[in-house]
C-alpha positions in Angstrom: -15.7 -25.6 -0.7 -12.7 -27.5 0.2 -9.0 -26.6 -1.1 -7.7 -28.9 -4.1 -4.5 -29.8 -2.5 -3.2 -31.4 -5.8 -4.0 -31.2 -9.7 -2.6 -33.9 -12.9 -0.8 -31.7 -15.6 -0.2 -34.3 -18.6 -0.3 -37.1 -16.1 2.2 -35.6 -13.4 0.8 -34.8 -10.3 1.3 -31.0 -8.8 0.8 -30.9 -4.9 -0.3 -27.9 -4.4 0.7 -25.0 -1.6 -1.9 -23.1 0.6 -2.8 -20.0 0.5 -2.4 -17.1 3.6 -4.6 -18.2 6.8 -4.3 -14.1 7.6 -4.4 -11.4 5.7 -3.6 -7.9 7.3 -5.8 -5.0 7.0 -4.3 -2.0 4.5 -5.2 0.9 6.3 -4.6 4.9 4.2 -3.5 5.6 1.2 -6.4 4.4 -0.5 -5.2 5.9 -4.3 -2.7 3.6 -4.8 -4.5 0.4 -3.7 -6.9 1.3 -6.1 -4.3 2.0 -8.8 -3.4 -1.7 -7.9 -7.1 -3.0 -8.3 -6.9 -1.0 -11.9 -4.2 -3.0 -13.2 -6.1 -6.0 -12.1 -9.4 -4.9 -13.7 -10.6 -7.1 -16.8 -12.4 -4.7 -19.5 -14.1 -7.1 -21.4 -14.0 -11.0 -22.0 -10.5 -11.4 -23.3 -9.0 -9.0 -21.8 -5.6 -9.4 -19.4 -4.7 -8.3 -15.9 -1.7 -6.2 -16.0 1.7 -7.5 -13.8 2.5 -4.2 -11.5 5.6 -3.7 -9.6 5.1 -2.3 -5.8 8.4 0.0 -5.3 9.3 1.5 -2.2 11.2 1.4 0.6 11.5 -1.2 3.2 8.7 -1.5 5.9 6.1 0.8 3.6 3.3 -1.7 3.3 4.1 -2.7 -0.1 3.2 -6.7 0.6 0.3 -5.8 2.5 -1.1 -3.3 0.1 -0.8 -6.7 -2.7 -2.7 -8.7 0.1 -5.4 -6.2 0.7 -6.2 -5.7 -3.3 -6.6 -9.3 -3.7 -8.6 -9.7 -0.5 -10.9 -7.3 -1.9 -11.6 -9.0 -5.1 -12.1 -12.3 -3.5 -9.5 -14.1 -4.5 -6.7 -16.7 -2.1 -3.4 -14.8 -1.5 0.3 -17.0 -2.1 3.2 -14.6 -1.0 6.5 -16.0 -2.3 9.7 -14.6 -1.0 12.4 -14.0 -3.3 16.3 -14.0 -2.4 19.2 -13.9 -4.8 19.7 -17.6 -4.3 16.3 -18.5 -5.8 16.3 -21.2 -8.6 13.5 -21.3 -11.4 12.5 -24.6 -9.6 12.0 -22.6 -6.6 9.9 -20.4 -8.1 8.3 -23.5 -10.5 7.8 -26.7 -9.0 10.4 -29.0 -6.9 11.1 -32.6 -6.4 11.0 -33.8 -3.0 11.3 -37.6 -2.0 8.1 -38.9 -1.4 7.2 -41.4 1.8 6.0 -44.2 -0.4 8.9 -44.0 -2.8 9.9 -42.3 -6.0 9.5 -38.1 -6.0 6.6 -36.2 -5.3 6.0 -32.4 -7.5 5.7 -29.9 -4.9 4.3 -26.7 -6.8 5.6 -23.4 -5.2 3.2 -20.9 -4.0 3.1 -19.2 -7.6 1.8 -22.0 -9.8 -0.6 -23.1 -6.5 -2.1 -19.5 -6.9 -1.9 -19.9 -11.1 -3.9 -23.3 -10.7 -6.4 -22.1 -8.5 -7.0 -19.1 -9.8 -5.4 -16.9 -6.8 -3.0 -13.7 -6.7 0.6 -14.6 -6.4 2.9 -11.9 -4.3 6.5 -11.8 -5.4 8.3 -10.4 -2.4 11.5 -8.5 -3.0 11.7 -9.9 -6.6 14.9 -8.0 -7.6 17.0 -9.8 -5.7 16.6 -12.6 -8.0 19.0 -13.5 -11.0 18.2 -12.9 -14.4 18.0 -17.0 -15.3 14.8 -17.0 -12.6 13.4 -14.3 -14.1 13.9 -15.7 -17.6 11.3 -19.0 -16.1 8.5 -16.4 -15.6 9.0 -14.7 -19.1 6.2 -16.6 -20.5 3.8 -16.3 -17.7 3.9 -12.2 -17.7 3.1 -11.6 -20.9 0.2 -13.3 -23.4 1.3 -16.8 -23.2 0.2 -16.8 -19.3 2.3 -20.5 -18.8 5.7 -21.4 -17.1 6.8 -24.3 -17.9 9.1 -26.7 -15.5 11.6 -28.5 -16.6 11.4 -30.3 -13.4 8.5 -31.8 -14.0 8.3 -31.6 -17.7 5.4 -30.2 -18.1 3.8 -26.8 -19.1 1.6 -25.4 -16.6 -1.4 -22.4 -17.7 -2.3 -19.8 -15.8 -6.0 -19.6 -14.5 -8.7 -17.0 -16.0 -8.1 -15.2 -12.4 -4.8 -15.5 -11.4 -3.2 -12.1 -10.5 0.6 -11.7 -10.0 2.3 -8.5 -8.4 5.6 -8.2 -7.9 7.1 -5.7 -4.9 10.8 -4.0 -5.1 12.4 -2.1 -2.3 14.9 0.4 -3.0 18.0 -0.6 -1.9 21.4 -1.8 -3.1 21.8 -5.4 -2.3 19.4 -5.9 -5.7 20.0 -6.8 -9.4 18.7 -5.2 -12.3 16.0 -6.4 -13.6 16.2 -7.8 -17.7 14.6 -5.2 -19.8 12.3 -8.3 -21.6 11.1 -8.5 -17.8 11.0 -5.1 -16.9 8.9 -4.3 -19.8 6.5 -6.9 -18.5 5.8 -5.6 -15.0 3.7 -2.5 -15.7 2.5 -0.3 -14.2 5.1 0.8 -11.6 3.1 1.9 -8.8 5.2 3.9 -5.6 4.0 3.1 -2.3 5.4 6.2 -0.2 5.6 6.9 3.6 1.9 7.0 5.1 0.9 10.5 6.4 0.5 11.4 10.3 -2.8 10.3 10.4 -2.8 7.3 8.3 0.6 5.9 10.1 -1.4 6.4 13.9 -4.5 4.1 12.7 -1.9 1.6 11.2 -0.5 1.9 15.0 -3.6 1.4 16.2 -4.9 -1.0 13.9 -1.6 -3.2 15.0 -1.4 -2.6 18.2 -4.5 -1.7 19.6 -3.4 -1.6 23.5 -0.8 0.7 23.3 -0.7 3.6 25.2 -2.3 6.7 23.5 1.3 8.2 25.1 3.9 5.8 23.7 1.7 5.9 20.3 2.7 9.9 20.1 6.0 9.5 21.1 6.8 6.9 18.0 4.8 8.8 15.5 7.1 12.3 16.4 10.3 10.0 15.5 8.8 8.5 12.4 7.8 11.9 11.1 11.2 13.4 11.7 12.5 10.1 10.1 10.6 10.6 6.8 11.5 14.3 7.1 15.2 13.5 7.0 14.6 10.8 4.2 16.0 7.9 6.5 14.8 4.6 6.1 12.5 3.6 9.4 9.6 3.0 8.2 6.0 2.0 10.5 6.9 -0.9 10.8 9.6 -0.3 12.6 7.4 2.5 14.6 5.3 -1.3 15.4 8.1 -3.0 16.7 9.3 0.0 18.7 5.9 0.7 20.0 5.4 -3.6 21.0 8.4 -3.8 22.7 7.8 -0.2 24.8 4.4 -1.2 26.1 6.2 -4.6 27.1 8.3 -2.6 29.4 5.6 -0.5 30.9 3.1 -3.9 31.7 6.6 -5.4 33.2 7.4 -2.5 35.4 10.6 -1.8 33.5 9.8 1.6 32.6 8.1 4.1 34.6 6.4 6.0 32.6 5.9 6.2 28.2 8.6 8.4 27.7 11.5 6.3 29.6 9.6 3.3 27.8 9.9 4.7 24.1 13.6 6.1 24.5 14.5 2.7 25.6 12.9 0.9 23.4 14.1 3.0 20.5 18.1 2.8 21.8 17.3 -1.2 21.7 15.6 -1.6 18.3 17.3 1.4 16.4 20.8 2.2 18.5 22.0 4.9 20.7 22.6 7.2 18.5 19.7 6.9 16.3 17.5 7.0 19.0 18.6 10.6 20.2 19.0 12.1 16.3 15.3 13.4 17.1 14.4 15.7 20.1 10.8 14.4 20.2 11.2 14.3 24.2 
């Protein structure tokens, strides 16, 4: 079926974004994709998808736990990154000069996912002020429109769009409006993977790293989520990339001169040497 790459709202014209060409696997920690798919779930004809909020630290999975739930239920996945300098036109629709003249309506990933029927990802979403947050009021709860000002028009959400929102914990966020906060249920915590779960995300990543360097890099992260810091697998992918790197070039002689390099380099000195996992 080929993608509608643009749609007429009360005569203005929307050009539509595309969804994501790749969507990782979610690998473990299968209870709280499926308490993801249960906010999703329709009951009956009627019925409305819930708007959860992923919370967790950085690097957990939280955006690719969103794109594996919608992947299983079919639908096109639109990740929109938030920051505190996003605009409701950001997160709407924006005018662009168009080639022929005049202004083209470019819609943002979030109404190309609500016209299409897709799940929309809000990435970090409380880093944003509350005046963007106040745009999407109508949209979370039974109304299930946003409206642009823009474009002056009033867009509807699709039978099957699905929005999730994910926060990290951290402190360069704002507080999120209690109208809004009371809109984004359930709160769903996506934790630290366990031993086994973080080795096949490894794997599943990099899946021509040493069996050596993989052991190494999963000792650290352990002792990292032991001590409550904030590394995280994905910085256990990086460190683990840029080892095997050094071993095909010769730079290191052997997976343990590999991995403590590669952690002094990616993490720092002393971070790398906080764990005797040698």
């Amino acid at each position: 079926m080929k993608e509608q790459k643009s749609t007429a709202i009360d005569g203005v014209m929307l050009h539509l974004s595309s969804p994501e060409a790749n969507v990782p696997a979610w690998v473990g920690q299968r209870e709280v994709l499926l308490q993801l798919l249960a906010a999703w779930t329709l009951v009956e004809e009627g019925d409305r998808s819930l708007h959860p909020r992923l919370l967790g630290k950085p690097g957990v999975g939280k955006t690719t736990l969103a794109c594996a739930a919608a992947k299983e239920l079919g639908l096109d996945v639109y990740v929109m990154q938030a920051t505190m300098d996003t605009r409701p036109e950001d997160l709407l629709v924006s005018p662009v000069l168009d080639p022929k003249g005049g202004l083209r309506y470019m819609a943002s990933p979030l109404v190309s996912a609500m016209v299409r029927g897709g799940a929309c990802v809000l990435d970090e979403a409380n880093r944003m002020s509350e005046k963007s947050w106040a745009s999407l009021a109508p949209l979370l709860d039974h109304r299930r429109y946003a409206e642009s000002l823009v474009a002056g028009v009033k867009i509807p959400a699709h039978k099957e769009f699905r929005f999730v929102t994910t926060m990290n914990e951290d402190a360069s966020t704002y507080e999120i409006p209690e109208y809004i906060h009371s809109r984004l249920m359930p709160q769903i915590y996506v934790d630290f993977p366990e031993e086994d779960e973080e080795r096949a995300i490894l794997k599943e990543q990099i899946p021509f790293a040493d069996d050596d360097v993989l052991q190494y890099v999963l000792a650290y992260l352990q002792a990292a989520h032991q001590a409550d810091l904030r590394y995280t697998v994905r910085d256990g992918i990086n460190v683990v990339r840029y080892a095997m790197k050094m071993l095909h070039t010769k730079r290191a002689k052997d997976a343990k001169s590999a991995v403590r390099k590669a952690l002094e380099l990616a993490l720092g000195t002393e971070e790398a040497s906080q764990f005797d996992i040698f």
